[in-house]
N, C-alpha and C positions, 0 to 999 in steps of 0.2 A: 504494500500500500504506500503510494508516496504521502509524501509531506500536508500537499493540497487535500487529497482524499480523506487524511486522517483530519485534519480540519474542519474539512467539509462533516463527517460526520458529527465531528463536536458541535459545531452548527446548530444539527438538527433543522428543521425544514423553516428558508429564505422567508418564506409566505408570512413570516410573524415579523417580519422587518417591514415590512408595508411598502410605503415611497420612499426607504432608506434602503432597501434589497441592493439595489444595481451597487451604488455606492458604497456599500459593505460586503459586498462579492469582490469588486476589484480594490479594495481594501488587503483583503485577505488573501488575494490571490497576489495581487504585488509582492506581498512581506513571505508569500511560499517559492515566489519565484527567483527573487535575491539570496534568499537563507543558505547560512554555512554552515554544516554544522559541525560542531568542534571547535567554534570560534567565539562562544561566550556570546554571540545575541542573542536577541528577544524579537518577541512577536508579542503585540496585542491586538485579541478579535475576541468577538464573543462566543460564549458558550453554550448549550443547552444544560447546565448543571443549576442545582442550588445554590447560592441565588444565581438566579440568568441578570445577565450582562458582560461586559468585556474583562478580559483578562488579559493581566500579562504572563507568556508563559518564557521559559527558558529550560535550556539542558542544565544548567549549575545557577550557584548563588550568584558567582561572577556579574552572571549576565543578567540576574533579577536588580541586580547593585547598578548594574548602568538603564537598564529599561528605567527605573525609578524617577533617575537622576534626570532621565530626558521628558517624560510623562510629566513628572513633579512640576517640572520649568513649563511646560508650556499649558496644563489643566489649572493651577492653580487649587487653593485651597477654597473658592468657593462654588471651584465644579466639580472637584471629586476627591477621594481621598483614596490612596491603596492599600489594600490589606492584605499580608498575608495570609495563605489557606494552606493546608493541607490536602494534599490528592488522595481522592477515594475510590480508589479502582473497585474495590467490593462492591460499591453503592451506585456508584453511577457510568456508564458507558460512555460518558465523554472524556472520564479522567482514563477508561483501560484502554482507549485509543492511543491517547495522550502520550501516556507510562510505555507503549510498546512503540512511540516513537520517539522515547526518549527525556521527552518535554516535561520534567519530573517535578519542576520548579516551576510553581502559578501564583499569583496575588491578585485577589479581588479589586477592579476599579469600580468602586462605589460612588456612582451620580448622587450628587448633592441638591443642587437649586437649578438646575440646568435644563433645557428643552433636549430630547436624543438629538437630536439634529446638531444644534450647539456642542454637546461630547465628540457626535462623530467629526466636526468638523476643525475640535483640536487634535483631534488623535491623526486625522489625516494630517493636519498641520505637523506634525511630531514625528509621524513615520515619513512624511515627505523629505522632513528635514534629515534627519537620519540615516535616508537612501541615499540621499545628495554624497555622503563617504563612501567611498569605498568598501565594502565588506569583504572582493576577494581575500583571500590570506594570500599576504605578501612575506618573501623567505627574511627570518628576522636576523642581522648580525648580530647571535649574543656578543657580553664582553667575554677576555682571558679570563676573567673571575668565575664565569659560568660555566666556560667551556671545562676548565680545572677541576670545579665541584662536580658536572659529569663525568668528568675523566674519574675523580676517585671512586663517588658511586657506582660507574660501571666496576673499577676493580672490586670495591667490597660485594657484590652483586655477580662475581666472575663471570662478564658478559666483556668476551675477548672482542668482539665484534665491535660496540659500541665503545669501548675504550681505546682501541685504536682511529676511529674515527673523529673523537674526540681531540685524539692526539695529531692527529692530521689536521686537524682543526684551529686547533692552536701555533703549529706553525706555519698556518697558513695569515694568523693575525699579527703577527711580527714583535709579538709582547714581549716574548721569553727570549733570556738566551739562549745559545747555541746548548750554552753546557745545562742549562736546565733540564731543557728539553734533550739532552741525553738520557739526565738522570731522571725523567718522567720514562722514557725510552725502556729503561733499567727495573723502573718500578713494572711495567705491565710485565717484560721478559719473564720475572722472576715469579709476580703472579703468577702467570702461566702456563709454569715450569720448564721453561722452553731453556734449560741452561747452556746446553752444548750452543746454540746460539749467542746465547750472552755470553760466554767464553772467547767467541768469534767476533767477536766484536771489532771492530778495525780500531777505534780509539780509546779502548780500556785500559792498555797504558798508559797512556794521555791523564787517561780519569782519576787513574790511583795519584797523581800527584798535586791533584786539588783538592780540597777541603769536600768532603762531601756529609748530605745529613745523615743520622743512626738511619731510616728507612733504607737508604741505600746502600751502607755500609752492611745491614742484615742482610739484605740480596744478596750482597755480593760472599757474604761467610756462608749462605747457604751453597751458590752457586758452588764455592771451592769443594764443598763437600759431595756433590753428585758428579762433579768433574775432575777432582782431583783426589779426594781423600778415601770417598766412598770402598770403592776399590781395593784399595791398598790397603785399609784397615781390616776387611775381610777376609787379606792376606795373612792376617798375626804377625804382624810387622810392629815391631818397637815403635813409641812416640819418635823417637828422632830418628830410625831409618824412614819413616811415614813422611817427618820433616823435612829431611833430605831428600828422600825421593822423586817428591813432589815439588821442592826448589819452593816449599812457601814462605820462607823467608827472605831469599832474593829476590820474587817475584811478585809476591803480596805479604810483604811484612805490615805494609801503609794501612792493609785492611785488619789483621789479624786481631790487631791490639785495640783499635777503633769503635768496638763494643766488649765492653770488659767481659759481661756476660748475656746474650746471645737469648732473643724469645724464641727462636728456634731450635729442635732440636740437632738439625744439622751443622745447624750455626753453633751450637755449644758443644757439639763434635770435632768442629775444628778448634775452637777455641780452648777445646783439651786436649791437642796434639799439641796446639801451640805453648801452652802453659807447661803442659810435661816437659817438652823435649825442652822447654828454657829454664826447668826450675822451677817455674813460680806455684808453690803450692797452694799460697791464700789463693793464689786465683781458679784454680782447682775445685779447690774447697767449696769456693762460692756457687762456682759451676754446680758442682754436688746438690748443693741448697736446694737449687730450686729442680731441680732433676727430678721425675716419676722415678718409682720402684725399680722399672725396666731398665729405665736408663741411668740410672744410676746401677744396677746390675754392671753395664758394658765400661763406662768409667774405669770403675774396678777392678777389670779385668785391663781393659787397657793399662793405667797404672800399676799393675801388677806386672806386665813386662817393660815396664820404665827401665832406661838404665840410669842409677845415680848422676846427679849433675852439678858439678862444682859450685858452690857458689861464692863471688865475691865479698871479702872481707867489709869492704866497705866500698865507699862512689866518689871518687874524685868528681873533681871541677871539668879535670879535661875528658871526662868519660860521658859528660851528659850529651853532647853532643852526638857521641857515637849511639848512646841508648834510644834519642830520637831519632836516629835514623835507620836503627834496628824495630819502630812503632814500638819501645817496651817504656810508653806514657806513663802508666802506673808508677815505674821506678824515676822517673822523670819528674812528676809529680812530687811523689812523696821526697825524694830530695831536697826539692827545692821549700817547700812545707816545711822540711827537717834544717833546714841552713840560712832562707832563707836570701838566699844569695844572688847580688841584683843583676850576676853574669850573666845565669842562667835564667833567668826569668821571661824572657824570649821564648826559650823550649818551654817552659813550664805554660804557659798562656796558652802556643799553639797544644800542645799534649791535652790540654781541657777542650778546646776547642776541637779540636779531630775527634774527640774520643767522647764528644756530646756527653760528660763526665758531669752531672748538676749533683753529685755527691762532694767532689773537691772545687767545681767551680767557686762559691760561695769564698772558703779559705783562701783560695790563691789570689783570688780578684781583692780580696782585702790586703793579702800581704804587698801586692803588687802597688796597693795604692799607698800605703804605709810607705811603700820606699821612693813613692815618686816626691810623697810629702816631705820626706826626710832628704830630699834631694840626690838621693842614693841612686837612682837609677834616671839615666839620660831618655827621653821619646825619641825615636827618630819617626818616618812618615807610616814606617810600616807594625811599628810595636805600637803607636797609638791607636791605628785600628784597628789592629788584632782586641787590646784592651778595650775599645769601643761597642767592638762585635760581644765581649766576655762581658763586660755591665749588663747589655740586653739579654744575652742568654741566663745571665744567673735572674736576672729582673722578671722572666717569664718561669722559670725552672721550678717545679715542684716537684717533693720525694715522695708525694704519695698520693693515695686520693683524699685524708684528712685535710693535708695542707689547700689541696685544691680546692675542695668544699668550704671551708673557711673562708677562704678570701675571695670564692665568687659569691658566697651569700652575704657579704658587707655591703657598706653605702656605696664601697668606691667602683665608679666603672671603671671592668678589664675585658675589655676589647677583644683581646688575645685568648681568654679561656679557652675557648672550645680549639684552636691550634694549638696548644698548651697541651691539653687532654689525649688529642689524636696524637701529638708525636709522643709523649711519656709515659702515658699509661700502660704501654706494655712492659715497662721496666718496674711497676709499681705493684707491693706486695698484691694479692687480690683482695676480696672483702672478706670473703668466708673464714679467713684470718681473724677477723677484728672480733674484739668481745661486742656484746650487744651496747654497753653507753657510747662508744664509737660510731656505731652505725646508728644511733640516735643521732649523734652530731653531724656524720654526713647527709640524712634525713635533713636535718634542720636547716642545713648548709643549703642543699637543691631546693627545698621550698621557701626560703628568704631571697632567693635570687631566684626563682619562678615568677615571685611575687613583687620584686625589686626592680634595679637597676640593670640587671643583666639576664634579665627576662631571654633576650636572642640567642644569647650562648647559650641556653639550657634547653632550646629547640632545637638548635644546630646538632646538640651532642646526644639528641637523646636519644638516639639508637645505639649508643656507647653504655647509657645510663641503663638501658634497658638488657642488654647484655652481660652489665657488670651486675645487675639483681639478679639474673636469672644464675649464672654463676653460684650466689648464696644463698639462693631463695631454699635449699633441700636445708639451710641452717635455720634452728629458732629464733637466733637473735638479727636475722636480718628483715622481719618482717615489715617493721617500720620502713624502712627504706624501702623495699617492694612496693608497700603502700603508695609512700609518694612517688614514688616512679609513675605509677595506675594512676595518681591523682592529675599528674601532668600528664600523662595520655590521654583524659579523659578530658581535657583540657584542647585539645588539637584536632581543628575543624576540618584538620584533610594531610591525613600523615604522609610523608612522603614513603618511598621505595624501601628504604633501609628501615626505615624506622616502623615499618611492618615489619618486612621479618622478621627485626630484633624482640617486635613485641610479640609472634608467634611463640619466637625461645622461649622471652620470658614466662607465656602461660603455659607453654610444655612442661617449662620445670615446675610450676604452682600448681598443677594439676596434677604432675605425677606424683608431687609430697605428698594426695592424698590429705586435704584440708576436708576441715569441718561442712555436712552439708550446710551450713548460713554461708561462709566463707566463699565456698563451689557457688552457690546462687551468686553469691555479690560479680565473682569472676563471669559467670554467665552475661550479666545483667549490660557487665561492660561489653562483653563479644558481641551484644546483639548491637549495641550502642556505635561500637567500633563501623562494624558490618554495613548497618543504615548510613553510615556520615559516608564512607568510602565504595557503595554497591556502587557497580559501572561492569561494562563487560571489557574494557581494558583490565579490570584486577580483581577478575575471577578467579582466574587461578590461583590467586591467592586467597580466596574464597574456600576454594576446594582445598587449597592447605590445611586452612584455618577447622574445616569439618574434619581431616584426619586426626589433626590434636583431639580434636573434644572427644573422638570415637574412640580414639586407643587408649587415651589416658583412662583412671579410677572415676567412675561416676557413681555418687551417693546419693543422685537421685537422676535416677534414667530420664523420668516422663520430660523434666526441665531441661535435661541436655536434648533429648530428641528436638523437642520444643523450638530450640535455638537451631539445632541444625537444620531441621525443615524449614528455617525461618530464610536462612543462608541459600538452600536449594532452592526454593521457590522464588527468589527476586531474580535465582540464576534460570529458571524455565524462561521468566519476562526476558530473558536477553539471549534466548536461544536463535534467534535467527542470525545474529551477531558472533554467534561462538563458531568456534572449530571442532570439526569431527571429533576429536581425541577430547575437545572440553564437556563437548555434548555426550560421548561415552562415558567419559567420571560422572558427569551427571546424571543421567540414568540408572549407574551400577551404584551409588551412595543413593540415591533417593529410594532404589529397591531395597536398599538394607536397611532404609531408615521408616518404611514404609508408606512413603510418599507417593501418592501418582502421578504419573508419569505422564507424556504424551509428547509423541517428538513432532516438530512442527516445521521439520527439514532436515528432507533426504540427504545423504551425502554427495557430494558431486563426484562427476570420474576423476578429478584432480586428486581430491584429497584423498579416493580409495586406493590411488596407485601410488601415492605418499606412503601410504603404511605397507602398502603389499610387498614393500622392498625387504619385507622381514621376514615373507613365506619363506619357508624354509631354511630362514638362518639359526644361528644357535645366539641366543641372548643372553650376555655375561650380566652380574650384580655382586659389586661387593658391596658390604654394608651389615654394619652390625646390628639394625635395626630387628626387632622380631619378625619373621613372616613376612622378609620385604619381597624377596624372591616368587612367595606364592600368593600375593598381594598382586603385585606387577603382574605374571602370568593370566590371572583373573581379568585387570584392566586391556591385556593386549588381548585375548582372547576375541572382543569385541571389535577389533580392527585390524586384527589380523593372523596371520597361522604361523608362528613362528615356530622349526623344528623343537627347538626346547629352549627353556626359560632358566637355567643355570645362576644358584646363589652359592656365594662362597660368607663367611663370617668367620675367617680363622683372626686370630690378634697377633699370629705371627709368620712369619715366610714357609710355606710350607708347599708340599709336591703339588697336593690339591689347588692351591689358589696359584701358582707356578704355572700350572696347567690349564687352568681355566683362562689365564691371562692369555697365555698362548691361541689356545683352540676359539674362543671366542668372535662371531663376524663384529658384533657390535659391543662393546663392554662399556659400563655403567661403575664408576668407582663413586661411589658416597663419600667425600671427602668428610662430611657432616659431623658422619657416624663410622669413623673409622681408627683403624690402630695404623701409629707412624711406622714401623717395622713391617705391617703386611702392605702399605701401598710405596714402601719404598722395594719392596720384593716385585710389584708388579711394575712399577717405575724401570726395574731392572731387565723386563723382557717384557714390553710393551713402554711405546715412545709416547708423551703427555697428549701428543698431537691423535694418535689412534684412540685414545679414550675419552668417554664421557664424563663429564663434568658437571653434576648438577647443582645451578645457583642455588637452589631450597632443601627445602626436609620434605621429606615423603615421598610415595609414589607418584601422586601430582606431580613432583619436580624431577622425577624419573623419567617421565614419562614427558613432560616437557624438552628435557633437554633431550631426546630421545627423537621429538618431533623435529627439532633444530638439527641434530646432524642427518635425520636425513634429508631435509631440505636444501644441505651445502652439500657439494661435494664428498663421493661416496668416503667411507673411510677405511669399507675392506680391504685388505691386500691379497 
């Protein structure tokens, strides 16, 4: 039904428009024959609803917000006033015309003291005027600012696709530098595990001998380890035949020391070769710290065939020199801490600076100022802005998330938070750590600045905030803080991308602690809340995510979960014509299990049937340690297509089975989500990142998404 027809029935019959028909026909038909939709306009025409009169209708609030502002101006307050309504598809046939074309957003124009004739003859005044613009959509030049925040959203979202264009994007605006935009370059590589390439790099020489941030610096320790260390350690090779070997001290010493300890496991792989084979045991140790069971297990064992390593008595003056240029910052550091001595202070500066160190920054930048006070040490052009660069880094730098909740729920604006947050927080203890009056204060911390001065930073990050709750949420004392996270969700009239999914985590995890039935209802109360502000058939499939949480998880009161997810499916029938074959089969097979009816309201085309048929007869791999993901998935493909067998591995470590499955597999499915670092670095090992799938989400929805996506691009059999 087009646009005009769906009008026309809202209509209902011309004959009650008298000597105003003709003129409210091409009324209506003008403002169907300009419309765009996806472009935030409005339409106002009348309806046959309660009450009858004209309306203005839109697809979003956006576009209620501008129809207003133009109506407003030209009816005046003593011809009409607008009011919003709610759409009643149940009750009346001009809103379930409406609702299945979209038009979800109406407000009553209520005639005042006016003759019809008078209304219609400002309304056409006001649409006349409003055509007079342009409506095509014209291509918009975001700024470097935007293109940048796409760029990261695509990486945390791992949509290789849209982060490279992104990045093509940006140098085609001429903002960044060269050397940025390598290290933006660096950052997607590494994402997408693509190392042997980032190895290959024509100017990664080049790079090692500039300043670069901990993001890049992690890349680049991870990269050593699946292209240089990997290998060789699996050999039972000593820390320093591993070191020597591999020449990582000639080659990438500048990286090694650069993160003292490493959020990756690879990355803290290398950083225990490197620590061994030089001695440094504190840094070892630290390594240990934060290490899982497992990995701390391998440590162990590597240490254990360490060979003893000399160590120097003490540190001369004329040895700092050499220490910096071996990256061994830490010794460099703490020297010049110990001596204070205004020779070296040069090294000591760049060493906190390379090595994005806001544990020693603080001290050094003091002592450095103490000696310029004291006249002790000379500036030349290039120590002052080394020291220029070490003021702002210590001035943003926080150790934790304590310190960071503190000072963004004060009076003072800090701009900088939410970059603050995203570079540091992975070096910052986690929450599930903290006793419970701590997470009262970080609680207290986000909701003063929710409600304060730095209200934007705490939208910017809350897909961070929502992630670091879900992290603690299986602890008692982090409840408070769960709380206000939900409370600032709850708060956000249209979340974006990330900060969905981070809020699916979070009720994964509060769901699977198995909370009180009152507690499960309150959770409920928000998902339906959540669901209504963001239903659209753009983000359904997260839709469909959002029903596998509620399904799998602990329910202590079924009739209310079902409740909610019928609530979920049925807005998704309204936008069945809208979806795709594979959207429209999760929907079907969740509404059978939920006992919903059904009714499909289009066929498939030959397009999309020969999309999935590319899997007749292949063998479909799934790693994933999730329960029953394997015989979940086979259920959903079922429905669109014959695939010879549907193959689940969930080992947590390198074994013949998941070896083999990696191998024999046409299409394999690794759940990065729900997965052990030792079995997909096993599959990493005979199977290249580019043959595997990669799902942005959690569940079968996102299996099965990303599943729809490689066969769409080019095949990936071999």
């Amino acid at each position: 039904m087009t646009l005009l027809e769906t009008l026309q029935v809202g209509m209902g019959d011309p004959a009650r428009f008298k000597g105003l028909r003709q003129r409210v026909e091409m009324l209506v038909e003008g403002q169907a024959r300009g419309w765009v939709s996806g472009s935030s306009g409005w339409l106002v025409v009348p309806l046959q609803r309660h009450p009858q009169g004209f309306y203005l209708l839109s697809e979003d609030r956006e576009g209620q917000r501008r129809g207003r502002e133009v109506l407003q101006a030209f009816l005046g307050p003593a011809t009409a006033v607008i009011e919003a309504v709610q759409l009643s598809p149940g009750a009346e046939q001009a809103d379930r015309s409406l609702q299945a074309a979209g038009l979800v957003q109406l407000s009553y124009v209520r005639r005042i003291d006016s003759a019809p004739g008078e209304l219609l003859d400002r309304l056409e005044d006001a649409v006349s005027t409003a055509k007079g613009r342009d409506a095509r959509l014209r291509p918009i030049r975001p700024s470097h600012v935007d293109l940048l925040r796409d760029f990261r959203l695509a990486l945390l979202q791992r949509d290789s696709r849209l982060a490279e264009q992104a990045l093509q994007d940006l140098r085609l605006t001429g903002q960044l530098s060269a050397e940025n935009l390598r290290f933006l370059h660096i950052e997607l590589l590494g994402e997408l595990g693509r190392w042997r390439e980032l190895r290959e790099l024509p100017y990664l020489a080049e790079l090692l001998r500039t300043r670069r941030s901990r993001t890049v610096n992690e890349v680049l320790l991870e990269m050593l380890w699946w292209t240089e260390v990997a290998d060789l350690w699996a050999g039972g090779l000593t820390p320093q035949d591993v070191y020597e070997n591999a020449q990582l001290g000639a080659r990438y010493g500048a990286v090694l020391a650069a993160v003292d300890v490493p959020s990756s496991a690879g990355g803290r792989a290398v950083a225990a070769v490197d620590a061994l084979a030089r001695g440094d045991d504190e840094r070892f140790l630290r390594l240990l710290h934060v290490a899982d069971d497992a990995e701390q297990e391998r440590l162990h064992r590597l240490a254990a065939v360490a060979q003893p390593t000399a160590q120097p008595t003490a540190i001369g003056s004329d040895d700092i020199r050499a220490l910096f240029e071996g990256s061994q910052y830490e010794a460099v550091i703490q020297a010049f801490l110990n001596t204070a001595d205004p020779d070296i202070a040069e090294f000591a500066v760049q060493a906190v600076l390379d090595k994005q160190d806001s544990g020693n920054g603080p001290a050094v930048l003091e002592v450095v100022q103490a000696l310029v006070g004291e006249e002790r040490l000379s500036l030349d052009r290039r120590l002052r802005r080394d020291i220029d660069d070490l003021a702002r880094f210590v001035d943003g730098a926080c150790r934790g998330w304590i310190e960071w909740c503190l000072r963004l729920g004060g009076d003072e604006r800090w701009p900088e938070a939410a970059e603050v947050l995203r570079m540091q927080h992975a070096q910052w203890e986690g929450l599930r750590t903290l006793p419970a009056s701590k997470l009262s204060g970080l609680a207290s911390g986000v909701l003063d600045a929710w409600t304060g001065v730095n209200a934007d930073q705490v939208a910017v990050v809350l897909d961070l905030l929502c992630l670091a709750a879900a992290d603690a949420a299986s602890t008692a004392q982090a409840v408070e803080f769960c709380d206000t996270v939900l409370e600032v969700l709850a708060d956000q009239q249209n979340m974006s991308g990330p900060v969905r999914e981070a809020y699916l985590v979070l009720l994964e995890q509060l769901l699977q602690a198995a909370p009180a039935e009152s507690r499960y209802l309150e959770l409920l109360g928000q998902v339906a809340v959540v669901w209504r502000r963001v239903a659209s058939p753009t983000v359904f499939d997260w839709g469909l995510a959002l029903v596998e949480v509620l399904l799998t998880a602990p329910a202590p009161n079924l009739g209310s979960r079902d409740a909610t997810v019928m609530e979920v499916l049925s807005r998704g029938q309204d936008f069945q014509k809208r979806l795709s074959l594979r959207q429209r089969s999760e929907l079907q097979a969740l509404a059978e299990e939920v006992g919903l009816p059904f009714q499909s309201v289009q066929e498939p085309t030959e397009k999309t049937e020969e999309l999935w048929r590319q899997l007749d007869g292949r063998v479909v791999g799934l790693y994933s340690l999730l329960p029953r993901a394997a015989e979940s998935l086979e259920k959903r493909l079922s429905r669109l297509c014959s695939p010879r067998a549907v193959e689940g591995n969930a080992d947590t470590v390198s074994t013949t089975a998941l070896q083999s499955l990696a191998r024999r597999a046409d299409y394999l499915i690794v759940d990065t989500w729900h997965a052990s670092h030792s079995a997909t670095g096993a599959i990493d090992a005979v199977r290249t990142r580019s043959r595997q799938i990669l799902p942005r989400g959690r569940g079968v929805t996102a299996f099965l998404q990303a599943l729809e996506q490689s066969l769409s691009a080019p095949t990936m059999v071999e």
